[in-house]
MIDOSE-1310 file (N, C-alpha, C; in nm, 2 decimals, decimal comma, always signed):
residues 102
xxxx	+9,11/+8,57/+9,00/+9,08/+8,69/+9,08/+9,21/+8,74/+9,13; +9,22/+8,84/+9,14/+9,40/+8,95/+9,18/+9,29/+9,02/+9,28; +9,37/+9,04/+9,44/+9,31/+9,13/+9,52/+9,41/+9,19/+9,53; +9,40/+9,38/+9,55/+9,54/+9,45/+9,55/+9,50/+9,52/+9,73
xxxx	+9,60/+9,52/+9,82/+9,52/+9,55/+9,93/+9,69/+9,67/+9,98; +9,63/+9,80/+9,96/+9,66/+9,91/+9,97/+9,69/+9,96/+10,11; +9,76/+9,97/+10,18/+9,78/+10,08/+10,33/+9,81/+10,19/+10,30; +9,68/+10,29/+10,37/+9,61/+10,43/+10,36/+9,58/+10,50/+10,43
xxxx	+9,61/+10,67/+10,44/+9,56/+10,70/+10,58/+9,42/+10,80/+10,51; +9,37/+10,79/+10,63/+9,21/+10,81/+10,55/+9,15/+10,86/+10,73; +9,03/+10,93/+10,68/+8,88/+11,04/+10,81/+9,04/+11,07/+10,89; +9,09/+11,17/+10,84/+9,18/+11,20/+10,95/+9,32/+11,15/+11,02
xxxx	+9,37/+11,05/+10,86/+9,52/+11,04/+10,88/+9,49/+10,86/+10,94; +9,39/+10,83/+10,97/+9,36/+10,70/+11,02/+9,41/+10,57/+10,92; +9,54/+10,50/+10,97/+9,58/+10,35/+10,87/+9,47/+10,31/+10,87; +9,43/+10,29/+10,76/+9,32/+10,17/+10,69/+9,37/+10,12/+10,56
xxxx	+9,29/+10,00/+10,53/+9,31/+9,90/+10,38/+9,23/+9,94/+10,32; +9,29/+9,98/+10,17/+9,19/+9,98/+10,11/+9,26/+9,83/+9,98; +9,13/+9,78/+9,94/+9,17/+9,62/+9,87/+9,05/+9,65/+9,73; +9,19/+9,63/+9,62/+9,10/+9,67/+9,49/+9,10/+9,53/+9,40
xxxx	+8,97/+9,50/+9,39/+8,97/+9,34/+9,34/+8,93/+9,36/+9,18; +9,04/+9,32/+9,07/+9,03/+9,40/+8,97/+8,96/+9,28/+8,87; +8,92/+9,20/+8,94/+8,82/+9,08/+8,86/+8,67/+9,13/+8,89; +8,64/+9,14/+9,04/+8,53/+9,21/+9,03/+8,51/+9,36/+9,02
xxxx	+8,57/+9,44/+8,98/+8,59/+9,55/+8,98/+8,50/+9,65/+9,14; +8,59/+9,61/+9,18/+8,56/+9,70/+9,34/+8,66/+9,70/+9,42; +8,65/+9,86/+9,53/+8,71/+9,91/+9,61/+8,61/+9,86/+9,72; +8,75/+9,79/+9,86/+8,66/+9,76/+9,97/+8,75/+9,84/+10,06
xxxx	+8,68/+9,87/+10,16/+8,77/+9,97/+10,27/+8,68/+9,94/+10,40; +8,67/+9,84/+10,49/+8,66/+9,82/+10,61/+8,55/+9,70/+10,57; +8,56/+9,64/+10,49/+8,43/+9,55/+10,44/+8,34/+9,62/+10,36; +8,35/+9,76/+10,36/+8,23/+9,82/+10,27/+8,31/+9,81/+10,10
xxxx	+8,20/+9,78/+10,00/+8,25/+9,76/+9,88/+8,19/+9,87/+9,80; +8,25/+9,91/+9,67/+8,16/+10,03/+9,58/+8,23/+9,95/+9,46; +8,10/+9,95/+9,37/+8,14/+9,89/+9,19/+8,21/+10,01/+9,16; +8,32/+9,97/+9,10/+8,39/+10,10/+9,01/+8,31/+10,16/+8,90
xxxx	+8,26/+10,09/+8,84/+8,17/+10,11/+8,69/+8,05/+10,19/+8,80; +8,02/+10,20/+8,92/+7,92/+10,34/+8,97/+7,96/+10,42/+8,98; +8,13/+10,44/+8,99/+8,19/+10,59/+8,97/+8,16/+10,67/+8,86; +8,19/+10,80/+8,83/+8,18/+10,88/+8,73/+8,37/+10,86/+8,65
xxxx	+8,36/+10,91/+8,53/+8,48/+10,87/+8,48/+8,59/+10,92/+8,50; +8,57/+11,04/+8,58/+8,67/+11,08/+8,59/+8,75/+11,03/+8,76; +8,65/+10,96/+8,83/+8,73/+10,90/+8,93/+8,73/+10,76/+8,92; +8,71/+10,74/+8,82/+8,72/+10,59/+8,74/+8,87/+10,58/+8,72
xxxx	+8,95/+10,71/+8,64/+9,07/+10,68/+8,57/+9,14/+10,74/+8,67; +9,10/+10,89/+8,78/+9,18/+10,89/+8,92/+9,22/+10,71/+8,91; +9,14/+10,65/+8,96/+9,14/+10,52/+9,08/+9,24/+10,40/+8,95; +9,26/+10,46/+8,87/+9,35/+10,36/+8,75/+9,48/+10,37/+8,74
xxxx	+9,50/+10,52/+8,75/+9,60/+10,58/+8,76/+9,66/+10,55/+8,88; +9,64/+10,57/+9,01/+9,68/+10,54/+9,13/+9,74/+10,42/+9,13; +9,60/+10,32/+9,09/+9,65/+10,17/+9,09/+9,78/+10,14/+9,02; +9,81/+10,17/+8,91/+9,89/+10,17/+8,83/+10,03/+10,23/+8,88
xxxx	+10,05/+10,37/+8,98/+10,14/+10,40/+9,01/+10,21/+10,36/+9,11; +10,09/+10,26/+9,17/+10,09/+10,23/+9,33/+10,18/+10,09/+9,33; +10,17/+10,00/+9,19/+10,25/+9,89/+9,23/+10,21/+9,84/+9,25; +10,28/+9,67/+9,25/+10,20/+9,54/+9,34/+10,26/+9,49/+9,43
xxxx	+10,22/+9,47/+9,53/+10,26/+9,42/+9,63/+10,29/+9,27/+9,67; +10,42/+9,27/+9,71/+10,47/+9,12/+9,69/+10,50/+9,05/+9,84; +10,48/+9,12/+9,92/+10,51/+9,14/+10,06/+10,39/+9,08/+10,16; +10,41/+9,04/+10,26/+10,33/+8,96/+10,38/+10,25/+9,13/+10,43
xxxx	+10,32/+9,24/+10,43/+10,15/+9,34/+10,44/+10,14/+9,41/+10,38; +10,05/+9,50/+10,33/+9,99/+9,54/+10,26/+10,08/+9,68/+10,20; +10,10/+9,70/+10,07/+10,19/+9,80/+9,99/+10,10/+9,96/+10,02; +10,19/+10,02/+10,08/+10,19/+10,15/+10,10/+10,13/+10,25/+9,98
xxxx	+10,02/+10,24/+9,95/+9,92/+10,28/+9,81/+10,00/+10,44/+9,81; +10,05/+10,50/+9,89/+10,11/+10,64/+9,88/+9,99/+10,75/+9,84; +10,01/+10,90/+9,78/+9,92/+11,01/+9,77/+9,81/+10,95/+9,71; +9,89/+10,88/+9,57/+9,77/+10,86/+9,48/+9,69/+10,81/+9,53
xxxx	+9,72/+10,68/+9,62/+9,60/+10,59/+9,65/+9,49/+10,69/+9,75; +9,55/+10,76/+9,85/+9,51/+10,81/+9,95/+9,40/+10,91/+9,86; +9,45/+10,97/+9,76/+9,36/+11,09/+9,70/+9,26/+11,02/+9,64; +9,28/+10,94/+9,54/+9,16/+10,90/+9,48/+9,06/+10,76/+9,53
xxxx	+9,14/+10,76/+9,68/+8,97/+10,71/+9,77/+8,96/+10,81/+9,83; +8,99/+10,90/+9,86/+8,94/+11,05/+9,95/+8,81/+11,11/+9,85; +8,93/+11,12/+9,68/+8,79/+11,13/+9,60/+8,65/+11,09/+9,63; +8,67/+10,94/+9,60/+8,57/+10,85/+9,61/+8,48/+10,86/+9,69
xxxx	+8,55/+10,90/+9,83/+8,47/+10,91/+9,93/+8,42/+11,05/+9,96; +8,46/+11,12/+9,87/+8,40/+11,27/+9,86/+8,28/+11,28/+9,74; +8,28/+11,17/+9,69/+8,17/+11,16/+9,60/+8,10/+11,08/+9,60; +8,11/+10,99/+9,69/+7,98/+10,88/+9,74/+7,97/+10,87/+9,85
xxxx	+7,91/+11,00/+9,92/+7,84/+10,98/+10,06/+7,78/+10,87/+10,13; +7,72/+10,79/+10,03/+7,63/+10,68/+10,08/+7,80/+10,58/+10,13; +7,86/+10,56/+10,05/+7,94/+10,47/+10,06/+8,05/+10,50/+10,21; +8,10/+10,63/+10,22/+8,13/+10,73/+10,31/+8,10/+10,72/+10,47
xxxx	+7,93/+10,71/+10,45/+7,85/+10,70/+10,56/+7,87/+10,51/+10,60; +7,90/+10,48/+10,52/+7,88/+10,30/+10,59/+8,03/+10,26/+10,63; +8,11/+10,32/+10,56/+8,32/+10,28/+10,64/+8,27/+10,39/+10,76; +8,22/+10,53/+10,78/+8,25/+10,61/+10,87/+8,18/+10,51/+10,99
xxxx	+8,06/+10,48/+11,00/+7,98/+10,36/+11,08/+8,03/+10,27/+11,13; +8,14/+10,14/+11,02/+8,21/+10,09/+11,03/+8,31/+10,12/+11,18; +8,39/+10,21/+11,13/+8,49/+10,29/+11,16/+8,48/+10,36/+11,29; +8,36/+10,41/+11,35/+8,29/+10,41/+11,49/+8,29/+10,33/+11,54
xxxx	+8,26/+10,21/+11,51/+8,26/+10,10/+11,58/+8,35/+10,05/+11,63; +8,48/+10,03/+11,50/+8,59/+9,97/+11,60/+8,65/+10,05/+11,65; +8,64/+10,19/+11,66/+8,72/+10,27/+11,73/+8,63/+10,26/+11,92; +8,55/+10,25/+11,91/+8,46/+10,27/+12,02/+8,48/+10,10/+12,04
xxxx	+8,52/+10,00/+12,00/+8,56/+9,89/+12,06/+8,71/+9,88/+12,06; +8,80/+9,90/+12,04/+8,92/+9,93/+12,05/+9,00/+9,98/+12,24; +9,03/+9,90/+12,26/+9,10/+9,90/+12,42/+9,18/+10,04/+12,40; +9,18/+10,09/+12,53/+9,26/+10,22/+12,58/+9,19/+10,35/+12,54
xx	+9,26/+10,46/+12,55/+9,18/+10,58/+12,48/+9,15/+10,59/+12,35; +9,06/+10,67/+12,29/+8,97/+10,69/+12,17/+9,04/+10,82/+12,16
């Protein structure tokens, strides 16, 4: 199993991880997971392409996934509301548990 764990800004410029585990073929981004093979093909090879441009990361945090990474989980997440709706959920939460201002 290879996990590739991406730093992204995402809903509004927000650092998050996105971790692409290319044994089980899935994108996780806050614990929420999506099978790649439920994508459509054309954000199937987006999300290949990125991978591929993005590098591997050899480093103690997580490799800077850059545009590509950022676009084709913006895709993703512009194309699977369901999936969208459960990081956005996520993503309320710890912002609304997070010390100091929101």
């Amino acid at each position: 199993m290879s996990v590739q764990t991406f730093a992204c800004r995402l809903f509004g410029g927000r650092a998050l991880a996105a971790s692409y585990d290319n044994s089980a073929q899935t994108i996780t981004v806050l614990g929420q997971s999506i099978s790649i093979s439920s994508l459509p093909a054309s954000l199937q090879a987006q999300w290949q392409t990125a991978v591929t441009s993005a590098g591997i990361n050899t480093g103690s945090r997580p490799a800077f996934g850059g545009d590509n990474i950022d676009q084709a989980v913006g895709a993703i997440l512009d194309n699977q509301p369901a999936w969208r709706s459960e990081i956005s959920a996520v993503l309320a939460t710890v912002v609304d548990q997070a010390p100091g201002p929101n």
